[in-house]
PDB file of N, H, CA, C and O in Angstrom:
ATOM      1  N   UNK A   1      93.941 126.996 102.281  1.00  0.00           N
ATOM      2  CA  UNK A   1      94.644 126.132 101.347  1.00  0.00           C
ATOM      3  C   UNK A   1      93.755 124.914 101.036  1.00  0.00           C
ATOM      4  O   UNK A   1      93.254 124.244 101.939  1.00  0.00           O
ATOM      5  N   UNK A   2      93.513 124.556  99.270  1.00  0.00           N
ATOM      6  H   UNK A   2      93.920 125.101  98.536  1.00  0.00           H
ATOM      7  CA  UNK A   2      92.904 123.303  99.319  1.00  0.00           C
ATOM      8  C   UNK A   2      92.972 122.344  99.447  1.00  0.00           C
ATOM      9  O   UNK A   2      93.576 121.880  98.480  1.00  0.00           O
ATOM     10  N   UNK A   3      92.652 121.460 100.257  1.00  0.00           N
ATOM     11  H   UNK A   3      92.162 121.837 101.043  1.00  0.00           H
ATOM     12  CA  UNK A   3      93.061 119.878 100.586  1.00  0.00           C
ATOM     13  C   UNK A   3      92.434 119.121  99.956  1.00  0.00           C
ATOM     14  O   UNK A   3      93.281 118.316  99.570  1.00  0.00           O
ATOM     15  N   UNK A   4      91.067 118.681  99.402  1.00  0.00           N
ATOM     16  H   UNK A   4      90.379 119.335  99.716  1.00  0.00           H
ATOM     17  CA  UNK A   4      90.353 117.541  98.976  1.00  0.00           C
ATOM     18  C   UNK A   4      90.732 117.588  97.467  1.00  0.00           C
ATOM     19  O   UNK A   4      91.240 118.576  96.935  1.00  0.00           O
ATOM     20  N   UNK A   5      90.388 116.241  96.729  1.00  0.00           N
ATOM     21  H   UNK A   5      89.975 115.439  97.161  1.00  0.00           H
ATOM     22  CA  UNK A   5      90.841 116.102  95.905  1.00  0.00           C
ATOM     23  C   UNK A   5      89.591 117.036  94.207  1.00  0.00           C
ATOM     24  O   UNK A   5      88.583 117.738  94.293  1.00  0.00           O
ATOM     25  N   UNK A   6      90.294 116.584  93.070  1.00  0.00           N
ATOM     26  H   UNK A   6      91.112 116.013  92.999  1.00  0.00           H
ATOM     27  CA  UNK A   6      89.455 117.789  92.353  1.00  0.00           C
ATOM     28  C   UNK A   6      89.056 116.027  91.102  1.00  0.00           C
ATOM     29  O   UNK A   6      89.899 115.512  90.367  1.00  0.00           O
ATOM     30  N   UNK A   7      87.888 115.637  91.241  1.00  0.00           N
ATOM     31  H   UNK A   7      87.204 116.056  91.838  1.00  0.00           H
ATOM     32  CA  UNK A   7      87.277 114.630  90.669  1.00  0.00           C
ATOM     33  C   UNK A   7      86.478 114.932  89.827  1.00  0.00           C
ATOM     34  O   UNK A   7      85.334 115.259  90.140  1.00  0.00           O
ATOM     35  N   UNK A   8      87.010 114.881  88.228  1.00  0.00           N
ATOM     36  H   UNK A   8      87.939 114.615  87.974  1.00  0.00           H
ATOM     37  CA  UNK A   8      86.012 115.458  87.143  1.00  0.00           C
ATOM     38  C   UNK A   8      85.277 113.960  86.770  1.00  0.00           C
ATOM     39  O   UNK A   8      85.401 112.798  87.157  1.00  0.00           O
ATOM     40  N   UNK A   9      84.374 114.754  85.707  1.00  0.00           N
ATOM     41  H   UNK A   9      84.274 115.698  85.393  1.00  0.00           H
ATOM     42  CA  UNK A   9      83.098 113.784  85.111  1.00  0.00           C
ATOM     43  C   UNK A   9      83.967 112.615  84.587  1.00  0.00           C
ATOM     44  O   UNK A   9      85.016 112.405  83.978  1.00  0.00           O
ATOM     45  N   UNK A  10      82.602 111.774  85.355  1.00  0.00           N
ATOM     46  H   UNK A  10      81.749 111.944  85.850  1.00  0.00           H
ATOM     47  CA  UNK A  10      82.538 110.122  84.870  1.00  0.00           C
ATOM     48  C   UNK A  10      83.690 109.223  85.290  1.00  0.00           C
ATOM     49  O   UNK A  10      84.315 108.447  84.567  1.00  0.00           O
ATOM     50  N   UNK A  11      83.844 109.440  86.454  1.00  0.00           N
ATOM     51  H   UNK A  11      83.337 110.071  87.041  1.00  0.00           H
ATOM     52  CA  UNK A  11      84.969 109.046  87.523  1.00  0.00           C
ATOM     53  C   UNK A  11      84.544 107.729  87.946  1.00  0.00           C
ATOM     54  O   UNK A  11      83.328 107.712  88.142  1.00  0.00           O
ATOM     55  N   UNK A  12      85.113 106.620  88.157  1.00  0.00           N
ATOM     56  H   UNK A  12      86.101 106.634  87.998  1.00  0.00           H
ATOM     57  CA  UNK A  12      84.779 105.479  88.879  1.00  0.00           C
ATOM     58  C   UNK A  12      85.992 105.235  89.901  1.00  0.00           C
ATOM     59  O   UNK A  12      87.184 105.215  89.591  1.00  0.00           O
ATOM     60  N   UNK A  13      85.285 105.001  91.569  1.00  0.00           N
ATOM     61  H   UNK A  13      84.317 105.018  91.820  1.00  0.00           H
ATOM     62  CA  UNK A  13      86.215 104.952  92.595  1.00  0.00           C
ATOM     63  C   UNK A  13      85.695 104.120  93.106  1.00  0.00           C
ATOM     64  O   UNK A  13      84.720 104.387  93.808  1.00  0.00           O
ATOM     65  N   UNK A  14      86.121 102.828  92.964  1.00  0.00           N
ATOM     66  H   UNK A  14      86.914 102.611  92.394  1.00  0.00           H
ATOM     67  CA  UNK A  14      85.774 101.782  93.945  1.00  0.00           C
ATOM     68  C   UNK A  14      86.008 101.689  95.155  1.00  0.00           C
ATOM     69  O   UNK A  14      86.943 102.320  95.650  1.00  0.00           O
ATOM     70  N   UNK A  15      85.083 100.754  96.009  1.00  0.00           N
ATOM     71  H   UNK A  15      84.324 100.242  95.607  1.00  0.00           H
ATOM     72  CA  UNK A  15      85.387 101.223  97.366  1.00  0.00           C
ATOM     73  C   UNK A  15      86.619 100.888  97.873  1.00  0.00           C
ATOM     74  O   UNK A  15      87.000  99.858  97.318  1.00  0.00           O
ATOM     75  N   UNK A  16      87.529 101.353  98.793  1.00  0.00           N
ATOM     76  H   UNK A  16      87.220 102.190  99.244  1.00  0.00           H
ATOM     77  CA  UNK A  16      88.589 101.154  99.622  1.00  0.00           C
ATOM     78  C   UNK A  16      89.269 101.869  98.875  1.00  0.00           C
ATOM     79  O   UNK A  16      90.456 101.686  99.149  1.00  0.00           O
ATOM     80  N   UNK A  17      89.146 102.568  98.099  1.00  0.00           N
ATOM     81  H   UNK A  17      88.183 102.716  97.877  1.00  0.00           H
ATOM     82  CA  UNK A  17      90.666 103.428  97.091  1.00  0.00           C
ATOM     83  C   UNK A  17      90.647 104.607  98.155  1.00  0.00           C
ATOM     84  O   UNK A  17      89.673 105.008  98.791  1.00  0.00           O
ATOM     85  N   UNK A  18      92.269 105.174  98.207  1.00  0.00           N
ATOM     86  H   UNK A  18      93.061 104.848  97.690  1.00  0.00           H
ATOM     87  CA  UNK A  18      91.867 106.376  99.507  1.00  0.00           C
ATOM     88  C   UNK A  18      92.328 107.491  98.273  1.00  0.00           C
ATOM     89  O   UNK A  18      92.646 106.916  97.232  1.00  0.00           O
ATOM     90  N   UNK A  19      92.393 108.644  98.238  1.00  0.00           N
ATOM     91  H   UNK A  19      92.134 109.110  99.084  1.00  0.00           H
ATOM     92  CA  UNK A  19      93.029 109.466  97.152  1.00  0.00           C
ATOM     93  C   UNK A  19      93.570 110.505  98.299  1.00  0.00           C
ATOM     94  O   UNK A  19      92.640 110.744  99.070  1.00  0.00           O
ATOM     95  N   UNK A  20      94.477 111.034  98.578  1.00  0.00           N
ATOM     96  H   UNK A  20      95.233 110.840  97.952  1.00  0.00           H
ATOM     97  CA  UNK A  20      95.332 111.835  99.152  1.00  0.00           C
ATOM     98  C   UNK A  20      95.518 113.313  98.847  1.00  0.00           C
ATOM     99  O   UNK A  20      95.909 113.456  97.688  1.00  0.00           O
ATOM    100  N   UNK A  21      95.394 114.260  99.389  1.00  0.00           N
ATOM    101  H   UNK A  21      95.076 114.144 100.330  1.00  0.00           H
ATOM    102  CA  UNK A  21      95.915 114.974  99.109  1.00  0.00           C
ATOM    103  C   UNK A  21      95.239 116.381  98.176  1.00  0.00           C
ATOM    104  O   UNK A  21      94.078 116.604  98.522  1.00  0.00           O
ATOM    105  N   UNK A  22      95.654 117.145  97.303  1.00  0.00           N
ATOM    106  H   UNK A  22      96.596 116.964  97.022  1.00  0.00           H
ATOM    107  CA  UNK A  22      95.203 117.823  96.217  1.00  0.00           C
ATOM    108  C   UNK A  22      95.341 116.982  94.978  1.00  0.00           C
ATOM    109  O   UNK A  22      96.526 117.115  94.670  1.00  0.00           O
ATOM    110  N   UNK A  23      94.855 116.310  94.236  1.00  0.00           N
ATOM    111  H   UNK A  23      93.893 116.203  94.486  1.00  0.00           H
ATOM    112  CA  UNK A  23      95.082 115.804  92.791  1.00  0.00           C
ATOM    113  C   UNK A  23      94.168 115.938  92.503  1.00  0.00           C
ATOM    114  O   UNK A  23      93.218 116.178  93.248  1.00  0.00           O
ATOM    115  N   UNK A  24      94.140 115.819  91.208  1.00  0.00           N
ATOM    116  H   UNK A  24      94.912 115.624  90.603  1.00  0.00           H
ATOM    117  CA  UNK A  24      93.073 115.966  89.995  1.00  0.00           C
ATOM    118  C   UNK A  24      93.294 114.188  89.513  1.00  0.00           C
ATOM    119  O   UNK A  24      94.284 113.488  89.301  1.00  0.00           O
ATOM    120  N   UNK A  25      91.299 113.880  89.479  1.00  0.00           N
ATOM    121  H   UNK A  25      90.495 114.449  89.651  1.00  0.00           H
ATOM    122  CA  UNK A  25      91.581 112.599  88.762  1.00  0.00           C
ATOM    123  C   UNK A  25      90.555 112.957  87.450  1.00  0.00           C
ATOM    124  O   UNK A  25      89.348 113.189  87.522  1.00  0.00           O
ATOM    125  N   UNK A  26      91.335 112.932  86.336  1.00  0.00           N
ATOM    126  H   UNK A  26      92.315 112.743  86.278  1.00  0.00           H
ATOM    127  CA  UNK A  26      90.745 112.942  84.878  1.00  0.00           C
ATOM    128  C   UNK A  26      89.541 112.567  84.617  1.00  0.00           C
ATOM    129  O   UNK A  26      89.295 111.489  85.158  1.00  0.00           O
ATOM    130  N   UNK A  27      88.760 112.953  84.074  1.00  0.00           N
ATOM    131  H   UNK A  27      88.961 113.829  83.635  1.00  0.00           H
ATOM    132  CA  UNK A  27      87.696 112.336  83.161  1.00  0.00           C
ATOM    133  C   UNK A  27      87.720 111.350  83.109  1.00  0.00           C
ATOM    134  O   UNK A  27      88.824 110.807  83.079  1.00  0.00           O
ATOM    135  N   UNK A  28      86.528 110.560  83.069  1.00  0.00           N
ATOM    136  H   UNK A  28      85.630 111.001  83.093  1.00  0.00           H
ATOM    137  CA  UNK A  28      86.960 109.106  83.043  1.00  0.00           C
ATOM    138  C   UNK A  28      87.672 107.982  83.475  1.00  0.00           C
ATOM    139  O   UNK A  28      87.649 106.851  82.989  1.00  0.00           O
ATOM    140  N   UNK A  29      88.195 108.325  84.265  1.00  0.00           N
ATOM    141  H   UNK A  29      88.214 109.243  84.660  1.00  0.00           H
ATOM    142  CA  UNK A  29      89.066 107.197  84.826  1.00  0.00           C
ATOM    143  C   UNK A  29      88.709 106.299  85.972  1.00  0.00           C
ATOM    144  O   UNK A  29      87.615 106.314  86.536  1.00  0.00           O
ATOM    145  N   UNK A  30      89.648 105.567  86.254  1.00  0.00           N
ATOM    146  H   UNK A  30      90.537 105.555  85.796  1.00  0.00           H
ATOM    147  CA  UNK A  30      89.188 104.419  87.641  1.00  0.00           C
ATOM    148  C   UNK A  30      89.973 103.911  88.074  1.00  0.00           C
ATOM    149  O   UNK A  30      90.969 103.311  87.671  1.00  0.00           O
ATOM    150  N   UNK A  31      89.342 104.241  89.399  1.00  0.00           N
ATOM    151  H   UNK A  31      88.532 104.728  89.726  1.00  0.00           H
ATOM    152  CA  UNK A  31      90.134 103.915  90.671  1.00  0.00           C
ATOM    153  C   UNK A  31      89.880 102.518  91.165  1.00  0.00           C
ATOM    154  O   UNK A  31      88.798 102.145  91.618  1.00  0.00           O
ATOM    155  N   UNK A  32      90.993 101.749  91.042  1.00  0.00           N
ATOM    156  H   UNK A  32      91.872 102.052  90.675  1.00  0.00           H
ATOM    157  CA  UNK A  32      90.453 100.131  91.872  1.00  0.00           C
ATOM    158  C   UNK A  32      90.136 100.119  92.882  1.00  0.00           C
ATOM    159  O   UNK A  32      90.285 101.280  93.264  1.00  0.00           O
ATOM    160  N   UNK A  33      89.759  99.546  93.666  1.00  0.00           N
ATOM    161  H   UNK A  33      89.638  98.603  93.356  1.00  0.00           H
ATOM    162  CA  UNK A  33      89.441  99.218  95.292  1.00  0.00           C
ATOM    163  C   UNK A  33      90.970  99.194  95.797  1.00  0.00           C
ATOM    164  O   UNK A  33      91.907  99.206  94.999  1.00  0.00           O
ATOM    165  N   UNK A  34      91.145  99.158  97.238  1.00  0.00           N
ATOM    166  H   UNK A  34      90.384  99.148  97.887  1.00  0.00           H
ATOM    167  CA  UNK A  34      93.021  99.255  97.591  1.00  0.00           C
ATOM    168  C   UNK A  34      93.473  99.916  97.246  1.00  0.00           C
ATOM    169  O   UNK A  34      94.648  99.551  97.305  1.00  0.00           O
ATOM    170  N   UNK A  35      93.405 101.340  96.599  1.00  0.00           N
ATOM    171  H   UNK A  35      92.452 101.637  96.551  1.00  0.00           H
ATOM    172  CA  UNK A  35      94.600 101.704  95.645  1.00  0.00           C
ATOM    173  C   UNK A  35      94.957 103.232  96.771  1.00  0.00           C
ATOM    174  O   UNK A  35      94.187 103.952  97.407  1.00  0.00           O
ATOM    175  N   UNK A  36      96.150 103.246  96.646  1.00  0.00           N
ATOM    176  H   UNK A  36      96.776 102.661  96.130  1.00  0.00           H
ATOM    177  CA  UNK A  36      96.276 104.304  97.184  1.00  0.00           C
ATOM    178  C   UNK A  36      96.673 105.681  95.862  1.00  0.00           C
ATOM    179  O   UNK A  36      97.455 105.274  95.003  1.00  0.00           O
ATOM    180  N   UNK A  37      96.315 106.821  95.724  1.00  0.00           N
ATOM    181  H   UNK A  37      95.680 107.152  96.422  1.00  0.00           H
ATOM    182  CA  UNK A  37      96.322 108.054  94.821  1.00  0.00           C
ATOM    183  C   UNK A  37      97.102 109.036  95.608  1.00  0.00           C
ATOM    184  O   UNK A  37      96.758 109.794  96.514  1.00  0.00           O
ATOM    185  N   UNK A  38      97.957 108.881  95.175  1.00  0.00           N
ATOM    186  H   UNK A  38      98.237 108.265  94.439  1.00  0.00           H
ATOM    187  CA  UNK A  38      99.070 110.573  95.569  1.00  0.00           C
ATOM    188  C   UNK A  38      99.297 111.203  94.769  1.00  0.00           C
ATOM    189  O   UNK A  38      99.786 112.298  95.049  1.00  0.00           O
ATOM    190  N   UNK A  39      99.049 110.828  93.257  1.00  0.00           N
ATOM    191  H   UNK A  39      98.652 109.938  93.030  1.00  0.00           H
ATOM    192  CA  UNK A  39      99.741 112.055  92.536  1.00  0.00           C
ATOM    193  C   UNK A  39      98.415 112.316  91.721  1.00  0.00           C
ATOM    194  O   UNK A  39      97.315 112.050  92.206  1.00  0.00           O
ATOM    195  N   UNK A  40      98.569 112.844  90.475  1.00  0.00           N
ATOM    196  H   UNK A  40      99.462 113.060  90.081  1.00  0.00           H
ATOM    197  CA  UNK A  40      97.122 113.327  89.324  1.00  0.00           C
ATOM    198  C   UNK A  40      96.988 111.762  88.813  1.00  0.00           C
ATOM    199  O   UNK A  40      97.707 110.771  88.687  1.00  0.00           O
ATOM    200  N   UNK A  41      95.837 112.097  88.633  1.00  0.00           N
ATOM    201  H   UNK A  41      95.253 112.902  88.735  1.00  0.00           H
ATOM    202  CA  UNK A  41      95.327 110.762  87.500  1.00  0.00           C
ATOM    203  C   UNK A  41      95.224 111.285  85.808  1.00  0.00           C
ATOM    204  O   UNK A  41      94.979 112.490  85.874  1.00  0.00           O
ATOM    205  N   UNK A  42      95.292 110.957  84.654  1.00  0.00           N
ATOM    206  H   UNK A  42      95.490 109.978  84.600  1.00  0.00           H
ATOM    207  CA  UNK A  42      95.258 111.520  83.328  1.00  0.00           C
ATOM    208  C   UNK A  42      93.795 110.798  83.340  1.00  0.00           C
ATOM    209  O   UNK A  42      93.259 109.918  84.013  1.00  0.00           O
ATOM    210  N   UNK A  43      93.438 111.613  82.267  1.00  0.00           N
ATOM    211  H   UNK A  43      93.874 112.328  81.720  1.00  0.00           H
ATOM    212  CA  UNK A  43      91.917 110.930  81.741  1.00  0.00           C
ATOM    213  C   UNK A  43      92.113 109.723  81.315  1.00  0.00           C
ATOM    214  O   UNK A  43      93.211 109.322  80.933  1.00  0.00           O
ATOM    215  N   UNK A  44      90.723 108.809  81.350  1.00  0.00           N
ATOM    216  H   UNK A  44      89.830 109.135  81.660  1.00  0.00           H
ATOM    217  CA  UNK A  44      90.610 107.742  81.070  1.00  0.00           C
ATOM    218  C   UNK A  44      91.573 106.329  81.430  1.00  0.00           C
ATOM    219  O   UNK A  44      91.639 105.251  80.838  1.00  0.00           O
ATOM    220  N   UNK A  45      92.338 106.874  82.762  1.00  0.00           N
ATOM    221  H   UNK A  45      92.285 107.750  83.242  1.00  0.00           H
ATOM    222  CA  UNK A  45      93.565 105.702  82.902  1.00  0.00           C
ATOM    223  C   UNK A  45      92.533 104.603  84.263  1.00  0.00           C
ATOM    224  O   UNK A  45      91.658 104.966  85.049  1.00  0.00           O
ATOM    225  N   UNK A  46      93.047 103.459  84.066  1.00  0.00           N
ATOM    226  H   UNK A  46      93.758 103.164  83.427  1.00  0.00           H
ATOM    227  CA  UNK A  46      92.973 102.541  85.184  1.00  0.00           C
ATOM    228  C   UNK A  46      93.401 102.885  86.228  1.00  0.00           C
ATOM    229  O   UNK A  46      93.529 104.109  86.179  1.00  0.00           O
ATOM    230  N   UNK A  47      93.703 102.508  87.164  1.00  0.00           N
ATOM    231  H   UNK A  47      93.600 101.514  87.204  1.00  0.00           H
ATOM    232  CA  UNK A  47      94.556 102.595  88.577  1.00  0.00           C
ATOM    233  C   UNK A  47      94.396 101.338  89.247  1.00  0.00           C
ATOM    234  O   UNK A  47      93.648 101.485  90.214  1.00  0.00           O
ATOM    235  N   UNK A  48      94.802 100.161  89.116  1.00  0.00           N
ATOM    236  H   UNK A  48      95.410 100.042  88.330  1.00  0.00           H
ATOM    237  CA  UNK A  48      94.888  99.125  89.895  1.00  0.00           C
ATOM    238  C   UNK A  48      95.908  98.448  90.804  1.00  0.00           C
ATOM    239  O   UNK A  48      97.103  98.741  90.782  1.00  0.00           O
ATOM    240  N   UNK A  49      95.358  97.500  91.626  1.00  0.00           N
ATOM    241  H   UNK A  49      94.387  97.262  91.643  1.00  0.00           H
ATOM    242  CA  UNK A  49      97.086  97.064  92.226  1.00  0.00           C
ATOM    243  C   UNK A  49      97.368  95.902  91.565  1.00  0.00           C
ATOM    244  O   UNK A  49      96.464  95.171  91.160  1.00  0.00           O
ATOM    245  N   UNK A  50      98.613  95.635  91.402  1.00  0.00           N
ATOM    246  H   UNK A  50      99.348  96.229  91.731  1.00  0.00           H
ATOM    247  CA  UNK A  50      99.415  94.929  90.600  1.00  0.00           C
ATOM    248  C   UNK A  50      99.005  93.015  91.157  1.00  0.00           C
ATOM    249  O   UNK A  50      98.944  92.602  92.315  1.00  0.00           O
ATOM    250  N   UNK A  51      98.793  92.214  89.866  1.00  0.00           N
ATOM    251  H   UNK A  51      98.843  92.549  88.925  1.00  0.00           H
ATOM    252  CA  UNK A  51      98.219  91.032  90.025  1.00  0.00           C
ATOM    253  C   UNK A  51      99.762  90.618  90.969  1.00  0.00           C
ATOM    254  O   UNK A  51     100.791  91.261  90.763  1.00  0.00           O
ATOM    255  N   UNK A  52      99.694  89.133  92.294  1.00  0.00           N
ATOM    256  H   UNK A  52      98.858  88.611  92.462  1.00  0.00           H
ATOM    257  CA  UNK A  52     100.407  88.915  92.982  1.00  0.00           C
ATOM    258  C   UNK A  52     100.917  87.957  92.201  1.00  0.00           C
ATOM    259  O   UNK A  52      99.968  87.370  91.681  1.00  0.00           O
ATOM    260  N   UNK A  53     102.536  87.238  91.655  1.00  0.00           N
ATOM    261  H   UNK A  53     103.306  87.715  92.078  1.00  0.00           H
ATOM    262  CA  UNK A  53     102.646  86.045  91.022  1.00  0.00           C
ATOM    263  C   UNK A  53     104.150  85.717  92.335  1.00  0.00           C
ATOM    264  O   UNK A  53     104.830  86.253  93.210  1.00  0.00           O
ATOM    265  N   UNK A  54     103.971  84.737  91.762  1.00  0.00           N
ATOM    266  H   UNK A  54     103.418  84.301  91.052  1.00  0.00           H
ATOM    267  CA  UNK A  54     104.839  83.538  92.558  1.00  0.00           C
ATOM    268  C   UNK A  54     106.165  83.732  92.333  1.00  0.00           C
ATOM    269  O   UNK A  54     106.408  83.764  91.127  1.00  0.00           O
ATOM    270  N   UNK A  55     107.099  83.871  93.020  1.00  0.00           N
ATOM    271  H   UNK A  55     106.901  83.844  94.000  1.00  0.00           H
ATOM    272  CA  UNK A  55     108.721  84.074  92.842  1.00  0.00           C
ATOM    273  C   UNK A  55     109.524  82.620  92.432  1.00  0.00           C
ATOM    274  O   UNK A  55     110.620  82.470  91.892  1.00  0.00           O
ATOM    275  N   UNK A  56     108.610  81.690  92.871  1.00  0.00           N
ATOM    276  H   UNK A  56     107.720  81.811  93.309  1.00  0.00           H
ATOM    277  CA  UNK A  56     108.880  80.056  92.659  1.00  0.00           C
ATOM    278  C   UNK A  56     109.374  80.209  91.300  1.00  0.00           C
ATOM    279  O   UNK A  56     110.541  79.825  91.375  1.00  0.00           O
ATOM    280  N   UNK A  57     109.162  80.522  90.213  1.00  0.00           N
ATOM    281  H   UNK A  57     108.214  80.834  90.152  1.00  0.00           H
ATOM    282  CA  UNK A  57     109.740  80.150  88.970  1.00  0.00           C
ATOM    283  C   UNK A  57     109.278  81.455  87.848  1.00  0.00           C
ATOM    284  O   UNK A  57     108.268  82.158  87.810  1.00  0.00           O
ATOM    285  N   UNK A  58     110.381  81.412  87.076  1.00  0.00           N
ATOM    286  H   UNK A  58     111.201  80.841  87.106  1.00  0.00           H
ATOM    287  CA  UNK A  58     109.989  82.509  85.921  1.00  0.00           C
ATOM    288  C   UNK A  58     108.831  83.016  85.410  1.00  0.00           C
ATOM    289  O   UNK A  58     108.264  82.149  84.745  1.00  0.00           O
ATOM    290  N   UNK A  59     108.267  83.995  85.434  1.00  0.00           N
ATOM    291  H   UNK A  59     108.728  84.700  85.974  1.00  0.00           H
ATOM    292  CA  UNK A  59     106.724  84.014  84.496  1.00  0.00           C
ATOM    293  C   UNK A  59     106.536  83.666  83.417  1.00  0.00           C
ATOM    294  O   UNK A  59     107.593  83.710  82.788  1.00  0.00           O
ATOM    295  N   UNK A  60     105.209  83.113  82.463  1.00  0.00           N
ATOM    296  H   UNK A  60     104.351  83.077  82.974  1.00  0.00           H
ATOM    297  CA  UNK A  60     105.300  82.533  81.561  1.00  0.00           C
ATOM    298  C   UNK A  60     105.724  83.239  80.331  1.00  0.00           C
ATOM    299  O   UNK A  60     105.273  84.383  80.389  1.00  0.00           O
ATOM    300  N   UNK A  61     106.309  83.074  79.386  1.00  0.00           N
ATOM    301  H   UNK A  61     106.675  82.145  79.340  1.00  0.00           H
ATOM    302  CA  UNK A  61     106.321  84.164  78.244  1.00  0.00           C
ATOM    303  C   UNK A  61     104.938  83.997  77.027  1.00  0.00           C
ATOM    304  O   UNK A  61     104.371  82.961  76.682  1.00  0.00           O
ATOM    305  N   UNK A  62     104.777  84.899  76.741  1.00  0.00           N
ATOM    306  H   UNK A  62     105.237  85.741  77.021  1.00  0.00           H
ATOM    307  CA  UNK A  62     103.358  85.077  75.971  1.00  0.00           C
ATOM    308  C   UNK A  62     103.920  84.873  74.405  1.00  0.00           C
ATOM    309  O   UNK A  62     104.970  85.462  74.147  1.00  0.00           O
ATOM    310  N   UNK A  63     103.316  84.106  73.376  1.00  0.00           N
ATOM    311  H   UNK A  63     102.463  83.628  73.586  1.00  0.00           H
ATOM    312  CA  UNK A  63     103.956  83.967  71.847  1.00  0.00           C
ATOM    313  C   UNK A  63     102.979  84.777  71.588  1.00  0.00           C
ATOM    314  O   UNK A  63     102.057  85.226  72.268  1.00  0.00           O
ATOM    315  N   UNK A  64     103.462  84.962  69.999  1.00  0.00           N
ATOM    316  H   UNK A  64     104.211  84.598  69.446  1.00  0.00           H
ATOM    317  CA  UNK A  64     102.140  85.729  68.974  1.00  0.00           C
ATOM    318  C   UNK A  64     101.714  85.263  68.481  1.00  0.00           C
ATOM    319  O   UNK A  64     100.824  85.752  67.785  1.00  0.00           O
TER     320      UNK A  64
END
């Protein structure tokens, strides 16, 4: 049975990302540092961990 993961062309995996399991990570894509991978990756997607913000008060709202 296959266990390691299936990593097509032009992959970026920064260090500390662990990937788990059987998945496929797409073409192109990237793996942040920290990140943990359990499921497939689609081509060309990011994978990062989420910026930390402060619970102290509402986030800012962005105008156009």
């Amino acid at each position: 049975m296959p266990r390691h993961p299936i990593v097509e062309d032009d992959v970026i995996i920064y260090s500390g990302a662990t990937v788990l399991g059987r998945v496929t990570i797409g073409r192109g894509a990237i793996l942040g540092g920290s990140v943990w991978v359990t499921e497939n990756v689609p081509p060309h997607a990011i994978v990062s961990q989420a910026h930390p913000h402060s619970t102290d008060r509402p986030p800012e709202r962005q105008t156009a």
